[in-house]
VEXKE-860515 format. One record per residue (C-alpha): residue number from 1; residue in three letters; x, y, z. Coordinates in nm, 3 decimals, decimal comma, padded with zeros to 5 digits. Each point is the difference from the previous one (the first is absolute). Last residue first. Layout:
<kolnus>
num: NUM	residuo: ALA	X: X	Y: Y	Z: Z
...
</kolnus>
This chain:
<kolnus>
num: 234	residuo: UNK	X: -09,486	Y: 05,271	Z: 12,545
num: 233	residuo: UNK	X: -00,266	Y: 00,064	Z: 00,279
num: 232	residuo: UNK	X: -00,125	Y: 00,333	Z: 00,028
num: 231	residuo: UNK	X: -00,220	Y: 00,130	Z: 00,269
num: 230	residuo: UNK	X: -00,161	Y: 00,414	Z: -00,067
num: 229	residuo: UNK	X: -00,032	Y: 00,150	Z: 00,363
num: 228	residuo: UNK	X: -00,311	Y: 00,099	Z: 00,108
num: 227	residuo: UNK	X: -00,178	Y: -00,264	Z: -00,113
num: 226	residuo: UNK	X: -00,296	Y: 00,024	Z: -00,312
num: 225	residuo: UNK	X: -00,295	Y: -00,071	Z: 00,013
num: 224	residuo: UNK	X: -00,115	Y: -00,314	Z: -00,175
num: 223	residuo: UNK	X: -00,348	Y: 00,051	Z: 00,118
num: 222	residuo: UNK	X: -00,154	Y: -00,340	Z: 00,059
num: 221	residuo: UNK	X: -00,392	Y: 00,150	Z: 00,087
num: 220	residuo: UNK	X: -00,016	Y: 00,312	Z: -00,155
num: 219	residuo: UNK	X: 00,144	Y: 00,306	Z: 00,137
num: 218	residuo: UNK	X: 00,214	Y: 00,121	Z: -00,322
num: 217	residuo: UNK	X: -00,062	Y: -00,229	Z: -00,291
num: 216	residuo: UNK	X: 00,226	Y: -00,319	Z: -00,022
num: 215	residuo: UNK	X: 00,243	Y: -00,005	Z: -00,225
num: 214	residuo: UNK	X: 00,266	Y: -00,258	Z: -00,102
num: 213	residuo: UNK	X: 00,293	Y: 00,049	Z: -00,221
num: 212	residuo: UNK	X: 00,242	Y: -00,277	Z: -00,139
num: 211	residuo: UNK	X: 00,295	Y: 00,104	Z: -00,251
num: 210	residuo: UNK	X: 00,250	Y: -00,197	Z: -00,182
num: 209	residuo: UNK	X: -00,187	Y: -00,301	Z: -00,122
num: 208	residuo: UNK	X: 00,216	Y: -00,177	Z: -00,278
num: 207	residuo: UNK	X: -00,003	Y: -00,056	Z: -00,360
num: 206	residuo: UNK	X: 00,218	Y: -00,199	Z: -00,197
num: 205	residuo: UNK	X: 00,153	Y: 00,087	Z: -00,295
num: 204	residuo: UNK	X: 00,293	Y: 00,233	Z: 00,110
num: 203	residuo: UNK	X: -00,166	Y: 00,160	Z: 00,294
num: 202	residuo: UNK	X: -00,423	Y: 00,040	Z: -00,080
num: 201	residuo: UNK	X: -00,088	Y: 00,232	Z: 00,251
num: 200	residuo: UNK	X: -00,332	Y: -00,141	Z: 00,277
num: 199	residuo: UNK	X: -00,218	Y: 00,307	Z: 00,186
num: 198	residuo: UNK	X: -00,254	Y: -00,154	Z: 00,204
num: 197	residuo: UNK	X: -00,244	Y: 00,274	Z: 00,173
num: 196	residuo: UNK	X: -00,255	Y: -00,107	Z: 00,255
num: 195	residuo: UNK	X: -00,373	Y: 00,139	Z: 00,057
num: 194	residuo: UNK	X: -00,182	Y: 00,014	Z: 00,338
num: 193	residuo: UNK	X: -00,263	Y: 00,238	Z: 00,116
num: 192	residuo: UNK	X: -00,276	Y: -00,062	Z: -00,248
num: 191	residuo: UNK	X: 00,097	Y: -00,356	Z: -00,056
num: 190	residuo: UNK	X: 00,288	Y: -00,238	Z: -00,156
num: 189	residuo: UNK	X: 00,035	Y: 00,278	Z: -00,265
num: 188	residuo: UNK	X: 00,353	Y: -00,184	Z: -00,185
num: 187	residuo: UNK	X: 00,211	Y: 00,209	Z: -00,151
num: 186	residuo: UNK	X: 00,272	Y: -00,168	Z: -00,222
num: 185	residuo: UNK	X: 00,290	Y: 00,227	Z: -00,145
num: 184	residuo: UNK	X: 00,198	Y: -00,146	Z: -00,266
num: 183	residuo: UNK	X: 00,372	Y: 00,112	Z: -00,077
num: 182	residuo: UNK	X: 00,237	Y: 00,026	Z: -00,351
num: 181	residuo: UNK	X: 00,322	Y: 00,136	Z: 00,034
num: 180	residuo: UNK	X: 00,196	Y: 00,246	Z: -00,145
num: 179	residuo: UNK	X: 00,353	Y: -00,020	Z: 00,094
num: 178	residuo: UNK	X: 00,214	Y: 00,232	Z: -00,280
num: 177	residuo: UNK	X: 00,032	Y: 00,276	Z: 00,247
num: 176	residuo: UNK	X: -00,166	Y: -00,041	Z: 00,355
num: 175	residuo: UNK	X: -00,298	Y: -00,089	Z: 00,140
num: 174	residuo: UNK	X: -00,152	Y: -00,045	Z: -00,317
num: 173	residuo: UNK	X: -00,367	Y: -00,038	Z: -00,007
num: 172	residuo: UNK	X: -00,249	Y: -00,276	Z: -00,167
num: 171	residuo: UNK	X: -00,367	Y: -00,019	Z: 00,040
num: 170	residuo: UNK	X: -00,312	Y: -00,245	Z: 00,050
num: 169	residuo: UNK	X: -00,253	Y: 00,070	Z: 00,241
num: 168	residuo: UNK	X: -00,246	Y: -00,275	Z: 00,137
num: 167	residuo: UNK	X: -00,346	Y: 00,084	Z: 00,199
num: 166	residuo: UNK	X: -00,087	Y: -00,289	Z: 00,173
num: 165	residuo: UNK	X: -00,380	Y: -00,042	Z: 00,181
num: 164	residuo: UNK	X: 00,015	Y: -00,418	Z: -00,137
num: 163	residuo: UNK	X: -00,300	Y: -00,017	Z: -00,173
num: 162	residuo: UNK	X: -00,011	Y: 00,417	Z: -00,108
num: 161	residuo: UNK	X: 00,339	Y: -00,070	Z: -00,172
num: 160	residuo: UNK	X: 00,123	Y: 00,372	Z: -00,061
num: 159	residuo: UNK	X: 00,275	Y: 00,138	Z: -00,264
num: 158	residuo: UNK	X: 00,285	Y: 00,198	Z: 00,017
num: 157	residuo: UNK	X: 00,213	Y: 00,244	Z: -00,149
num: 156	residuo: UNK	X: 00,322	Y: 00,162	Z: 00,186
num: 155	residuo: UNK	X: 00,209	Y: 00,293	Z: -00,068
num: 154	residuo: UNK	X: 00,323	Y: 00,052	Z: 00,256
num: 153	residuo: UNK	X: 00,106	Y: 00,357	Z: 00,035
num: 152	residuo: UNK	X: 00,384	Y: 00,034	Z: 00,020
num: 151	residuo: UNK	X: 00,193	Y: 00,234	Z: 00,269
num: 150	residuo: UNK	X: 00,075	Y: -00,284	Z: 00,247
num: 149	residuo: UNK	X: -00,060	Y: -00,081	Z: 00,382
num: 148	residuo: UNK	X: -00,241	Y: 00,293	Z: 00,099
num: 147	residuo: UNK	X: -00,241	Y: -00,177	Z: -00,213
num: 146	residuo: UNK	X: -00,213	Y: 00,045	Z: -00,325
num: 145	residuo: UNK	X: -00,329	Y: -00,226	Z: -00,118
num: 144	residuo: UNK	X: -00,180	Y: 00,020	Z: -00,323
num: 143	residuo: UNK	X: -00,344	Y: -00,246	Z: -00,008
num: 142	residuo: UNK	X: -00,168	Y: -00,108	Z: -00,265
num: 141	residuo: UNK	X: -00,350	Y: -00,201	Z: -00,029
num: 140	residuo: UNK	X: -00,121	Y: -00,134	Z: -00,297
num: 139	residuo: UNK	X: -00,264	Y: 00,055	Z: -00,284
num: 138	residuo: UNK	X: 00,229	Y: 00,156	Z: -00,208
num: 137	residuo: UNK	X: -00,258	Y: 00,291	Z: -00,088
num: 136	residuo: UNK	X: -00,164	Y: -00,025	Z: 00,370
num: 135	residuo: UNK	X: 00,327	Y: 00,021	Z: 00,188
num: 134	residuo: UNK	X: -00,007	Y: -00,093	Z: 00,338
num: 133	residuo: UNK	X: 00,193	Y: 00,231	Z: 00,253
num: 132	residuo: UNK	X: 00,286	Y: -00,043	Z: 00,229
num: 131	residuo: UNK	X: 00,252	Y: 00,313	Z: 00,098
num: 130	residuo: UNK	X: 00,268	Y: -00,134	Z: 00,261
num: 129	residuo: UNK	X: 00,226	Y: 00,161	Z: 00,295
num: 128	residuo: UNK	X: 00,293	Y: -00,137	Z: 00,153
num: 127	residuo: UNK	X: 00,128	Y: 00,133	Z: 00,354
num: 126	residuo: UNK	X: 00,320	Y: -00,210	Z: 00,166
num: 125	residuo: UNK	X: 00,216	Y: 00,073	Z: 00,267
num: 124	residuo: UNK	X: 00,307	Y: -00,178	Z: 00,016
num: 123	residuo: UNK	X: 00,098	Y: -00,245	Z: 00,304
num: 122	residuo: UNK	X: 00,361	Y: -00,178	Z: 00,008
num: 121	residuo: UNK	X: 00,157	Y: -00,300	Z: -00,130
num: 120	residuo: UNK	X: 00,350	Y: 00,013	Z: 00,018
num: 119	residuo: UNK	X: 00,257	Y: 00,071	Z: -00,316
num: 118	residuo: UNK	X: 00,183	Y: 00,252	Z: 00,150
num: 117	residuo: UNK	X: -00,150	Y: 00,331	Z: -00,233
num: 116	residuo: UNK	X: -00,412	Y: -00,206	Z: 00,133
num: 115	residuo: UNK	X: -00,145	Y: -00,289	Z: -00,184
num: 114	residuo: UNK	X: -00,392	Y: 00,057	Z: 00,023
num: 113	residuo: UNK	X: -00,261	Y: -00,105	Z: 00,236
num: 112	residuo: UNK	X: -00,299	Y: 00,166	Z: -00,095
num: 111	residuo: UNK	X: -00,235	Y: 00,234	Z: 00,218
num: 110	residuo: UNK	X: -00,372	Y: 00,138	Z: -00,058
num: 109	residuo: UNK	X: -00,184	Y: 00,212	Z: -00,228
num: 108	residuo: UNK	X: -00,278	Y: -00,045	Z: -00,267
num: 107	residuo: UNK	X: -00,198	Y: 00,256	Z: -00,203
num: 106	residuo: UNK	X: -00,290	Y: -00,137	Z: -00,195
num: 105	residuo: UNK	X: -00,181	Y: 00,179	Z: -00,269
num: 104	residuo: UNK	X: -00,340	Y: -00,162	Z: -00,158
num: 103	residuo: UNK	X: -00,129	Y: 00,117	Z: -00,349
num: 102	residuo: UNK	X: -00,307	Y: 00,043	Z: -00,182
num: 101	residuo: UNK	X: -00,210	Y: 00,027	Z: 00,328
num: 100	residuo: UNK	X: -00,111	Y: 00,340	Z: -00,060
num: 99	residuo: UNK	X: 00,294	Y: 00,159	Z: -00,087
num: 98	residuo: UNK	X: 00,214	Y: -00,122	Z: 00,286
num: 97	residuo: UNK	X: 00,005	Y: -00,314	Z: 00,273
num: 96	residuo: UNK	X: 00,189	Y: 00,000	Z: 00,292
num: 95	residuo: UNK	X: 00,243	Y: -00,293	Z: 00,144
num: 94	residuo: UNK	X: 00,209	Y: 00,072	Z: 00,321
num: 93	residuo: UNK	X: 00,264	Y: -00,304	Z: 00,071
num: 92	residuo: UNK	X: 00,206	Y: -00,090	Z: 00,327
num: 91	residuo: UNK	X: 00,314	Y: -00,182	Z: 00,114
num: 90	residuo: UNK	X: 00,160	Y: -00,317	Z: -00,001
num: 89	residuo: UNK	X: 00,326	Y: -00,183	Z: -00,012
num: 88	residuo: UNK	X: 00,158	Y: -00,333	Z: -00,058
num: 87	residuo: UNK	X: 00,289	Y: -00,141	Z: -00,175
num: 86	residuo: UNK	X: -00,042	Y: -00,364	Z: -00,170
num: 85	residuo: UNK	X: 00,229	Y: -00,289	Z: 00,159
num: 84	residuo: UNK	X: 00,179	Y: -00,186	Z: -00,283
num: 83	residuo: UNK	X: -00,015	Y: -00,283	Z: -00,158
num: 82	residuo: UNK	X: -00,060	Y: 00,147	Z: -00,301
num: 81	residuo: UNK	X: 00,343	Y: 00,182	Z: -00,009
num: 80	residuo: UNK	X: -00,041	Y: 00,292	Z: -00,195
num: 79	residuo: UNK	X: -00,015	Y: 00,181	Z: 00,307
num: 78	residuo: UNK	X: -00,253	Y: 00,313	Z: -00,027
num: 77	residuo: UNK	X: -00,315	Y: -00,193	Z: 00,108
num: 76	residuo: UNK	X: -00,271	Y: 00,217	Z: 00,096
num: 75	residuo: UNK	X: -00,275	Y: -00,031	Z: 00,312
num: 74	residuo: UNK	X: -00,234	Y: 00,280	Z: 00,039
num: 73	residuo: UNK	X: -00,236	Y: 00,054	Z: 00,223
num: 72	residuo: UNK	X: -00,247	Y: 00,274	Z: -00,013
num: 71	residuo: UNK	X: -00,280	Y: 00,249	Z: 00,176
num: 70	residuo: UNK	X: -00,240	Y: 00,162	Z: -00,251
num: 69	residuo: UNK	X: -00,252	Y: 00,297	Z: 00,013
num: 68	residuo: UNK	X: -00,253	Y: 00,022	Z: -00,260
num: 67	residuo: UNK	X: -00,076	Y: -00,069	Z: -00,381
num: 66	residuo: UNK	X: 00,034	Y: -00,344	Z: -00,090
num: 65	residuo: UNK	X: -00,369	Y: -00,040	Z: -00,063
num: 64	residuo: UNK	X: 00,068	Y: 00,242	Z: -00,233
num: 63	residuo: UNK	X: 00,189	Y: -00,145	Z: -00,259
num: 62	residuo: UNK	X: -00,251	Y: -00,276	Z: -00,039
num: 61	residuo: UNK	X: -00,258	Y: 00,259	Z: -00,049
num: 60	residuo: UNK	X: 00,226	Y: 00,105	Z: -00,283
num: 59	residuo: UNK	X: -00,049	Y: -00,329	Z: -00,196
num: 58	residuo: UNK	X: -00,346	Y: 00,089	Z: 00,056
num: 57	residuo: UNK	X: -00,017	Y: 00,312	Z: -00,212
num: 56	residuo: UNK	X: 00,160	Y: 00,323	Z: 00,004
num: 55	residuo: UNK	X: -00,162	Y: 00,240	Z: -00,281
num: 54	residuo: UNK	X: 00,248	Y: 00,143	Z: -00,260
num: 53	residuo: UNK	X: -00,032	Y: -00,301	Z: -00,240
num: 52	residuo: UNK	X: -00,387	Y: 00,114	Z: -00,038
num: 51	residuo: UNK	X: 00,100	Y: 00,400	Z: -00,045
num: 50	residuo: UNK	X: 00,218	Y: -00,078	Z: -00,269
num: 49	residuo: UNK	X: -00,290	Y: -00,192	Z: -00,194
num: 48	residuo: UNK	X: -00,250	Y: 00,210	Z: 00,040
num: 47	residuo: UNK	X: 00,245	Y: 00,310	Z: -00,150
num: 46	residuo: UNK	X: 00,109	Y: -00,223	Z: -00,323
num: 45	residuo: UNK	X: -00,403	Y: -00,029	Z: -00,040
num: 44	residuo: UNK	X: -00,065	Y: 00,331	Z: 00,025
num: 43	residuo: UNK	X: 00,310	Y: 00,035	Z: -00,262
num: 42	residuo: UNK	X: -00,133	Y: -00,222	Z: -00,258
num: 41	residuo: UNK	X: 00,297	Y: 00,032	Z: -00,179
num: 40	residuo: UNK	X: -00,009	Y: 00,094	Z: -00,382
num: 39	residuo: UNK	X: 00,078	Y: -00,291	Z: -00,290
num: 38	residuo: UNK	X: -00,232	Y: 00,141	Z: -00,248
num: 37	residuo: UNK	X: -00,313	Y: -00,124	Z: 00,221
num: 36	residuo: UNK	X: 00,115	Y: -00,148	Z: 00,333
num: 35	residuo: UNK	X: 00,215	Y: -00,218	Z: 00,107
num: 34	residuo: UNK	X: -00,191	Y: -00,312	Z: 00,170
num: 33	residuo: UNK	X: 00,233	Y: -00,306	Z: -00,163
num: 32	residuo: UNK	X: 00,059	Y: -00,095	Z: 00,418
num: 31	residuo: UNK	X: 00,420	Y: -00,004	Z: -00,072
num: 30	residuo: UNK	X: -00,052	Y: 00,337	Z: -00,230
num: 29	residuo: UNK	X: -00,165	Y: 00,135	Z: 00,273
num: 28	residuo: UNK	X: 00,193	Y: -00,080	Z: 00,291
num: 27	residuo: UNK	X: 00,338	Y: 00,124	Z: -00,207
num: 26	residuo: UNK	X: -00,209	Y: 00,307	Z: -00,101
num: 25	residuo: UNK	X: -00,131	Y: 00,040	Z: 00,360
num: 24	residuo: UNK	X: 00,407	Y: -00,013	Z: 00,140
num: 23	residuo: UNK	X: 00,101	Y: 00,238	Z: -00,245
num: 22	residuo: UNK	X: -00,244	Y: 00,271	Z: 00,039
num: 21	residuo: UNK	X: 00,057	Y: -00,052	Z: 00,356
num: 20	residuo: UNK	X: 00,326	Y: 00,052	Z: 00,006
num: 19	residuo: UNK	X: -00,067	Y: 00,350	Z: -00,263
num: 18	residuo: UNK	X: -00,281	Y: 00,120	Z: 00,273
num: 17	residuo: UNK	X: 00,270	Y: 00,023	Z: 00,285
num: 16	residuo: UNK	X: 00,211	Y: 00,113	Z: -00,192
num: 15	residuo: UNK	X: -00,206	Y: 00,267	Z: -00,109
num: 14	residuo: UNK	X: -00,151	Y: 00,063	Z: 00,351
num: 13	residuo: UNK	X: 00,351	Y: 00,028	Z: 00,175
num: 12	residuo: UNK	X: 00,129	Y: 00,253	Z: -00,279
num: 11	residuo: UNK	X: -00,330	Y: 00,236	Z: 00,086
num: 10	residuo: UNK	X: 00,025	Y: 00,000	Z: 00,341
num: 9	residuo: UNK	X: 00,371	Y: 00,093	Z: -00,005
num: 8	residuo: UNK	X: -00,148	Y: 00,259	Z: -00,219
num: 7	residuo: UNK	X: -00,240	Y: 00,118	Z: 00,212
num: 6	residuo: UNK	X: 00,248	Y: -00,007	Z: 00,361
num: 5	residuo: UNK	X: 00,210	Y: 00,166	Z: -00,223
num: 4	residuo: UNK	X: -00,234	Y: 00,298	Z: -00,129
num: 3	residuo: UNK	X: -00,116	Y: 00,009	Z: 00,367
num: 2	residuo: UNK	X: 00,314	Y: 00,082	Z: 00,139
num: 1	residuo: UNK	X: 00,059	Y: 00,249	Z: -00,259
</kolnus>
């Protein structure tokens, strides 16, 4: 019986399978004018194809040069007074890549000053973790990232500038009901072992940088290791 389901469960995941693709070679076909003879797929074709947009690429080369151990620090800016002095805090990154290179994970943890039942300032511990891949079929990169500090998953797409070694997500997210918000994400490869993160919300019509992250690769020359004991300065 075991078997029976394990060949029919088989069997269910091959048709659909087979029917997406169907759909997505008569869509490429009837775009490229190549359908064949009384209107039938080219299914050898339709498989060639699928298996091309399955292979990583360069873009995901860029993805891995990221891959590694990471020491941070962050500075963020939770007063909405500009003028104000940005909290800082720092702590440490693990990137791996999966399926070949098609993807890179990262799992971050570290400390953030939060407002504590009183209403003072006081340390939080933080762990986010992020799924970033480049898309062959939309020709972009994406990215979903949770955190221990909501329940939502945040969806980004991005796109590289090679001249100035940025990679620049776009997304919006609504940290709470009725406030979504629109945010950019600038990551700047400055070399092998040093990248930055900018991460700017637009807050009525202006936007403004919230979020500043630097990294430095564990043991290289600068590490931004982090303290023992996370500062803040509000």
């Amino acid at each position: 019986m075991k078997q029976f389901k394990n060949a029919t469960f088989l069997t269910v995941l091959y048709l659909a399978a087979l029917g997406g693709w169907t759909v997505l070679a008569q869509n490429a076909a009837e775009k490229k004018s190549e359908v064949a003879p009384q209107g039938k797929v080219d299914e050898s074709a339709m498989m060639a194809m699928m298996m091309e947009l399955a292979k990583p690429g360069e873009n995901h080369k860029i993805l891995a040069s990221l891959v590694g151990q990471w020491n941070y620090k962050v500075k963020y800016w939770m007063n909405p007074d500009p003028g104000a002095s940005p909290s800082e805090s720092s702590g440490t990154s693990l990137v791996r890549s999966v399926m070949d290179g098609r993807y890179v994970i990262s799992e971050h943890s570290g400390k953030f000053q939060v407002p504590g039942p009183n209403g003072t300032m006081q340390d939080a511990p933080f762990m986010g973790m992020e799924i970033t891949g480049y898309d062959n079929v939309k020709k972009r990169f994406v990215s979903s990232w949770i955190d221990n500090f909501g329940t939502g998953i945040l969806n980004s797409m991005g796109d590289f500038d090679p001249a100035a070694k940025t990679l620049t997500y776009m997304a919006e997210y609504e940290p709470a009901p009725g406030m979504k918000t629109k945010m950019r994400q600038v990551i700047t490869m400055t070399d092998s072992d040093h990248h930055t993160m900018l991460y700017y919300e637009m807050r009525g019509s202006k936007e403004v940088k919230t979020m500043e992250i630097n990294y430095a690769r564990a043991g290289s020359p600068a590490d931004a290791a982090p303290s023992a004991s996370a500062a803040s300065t509000q």
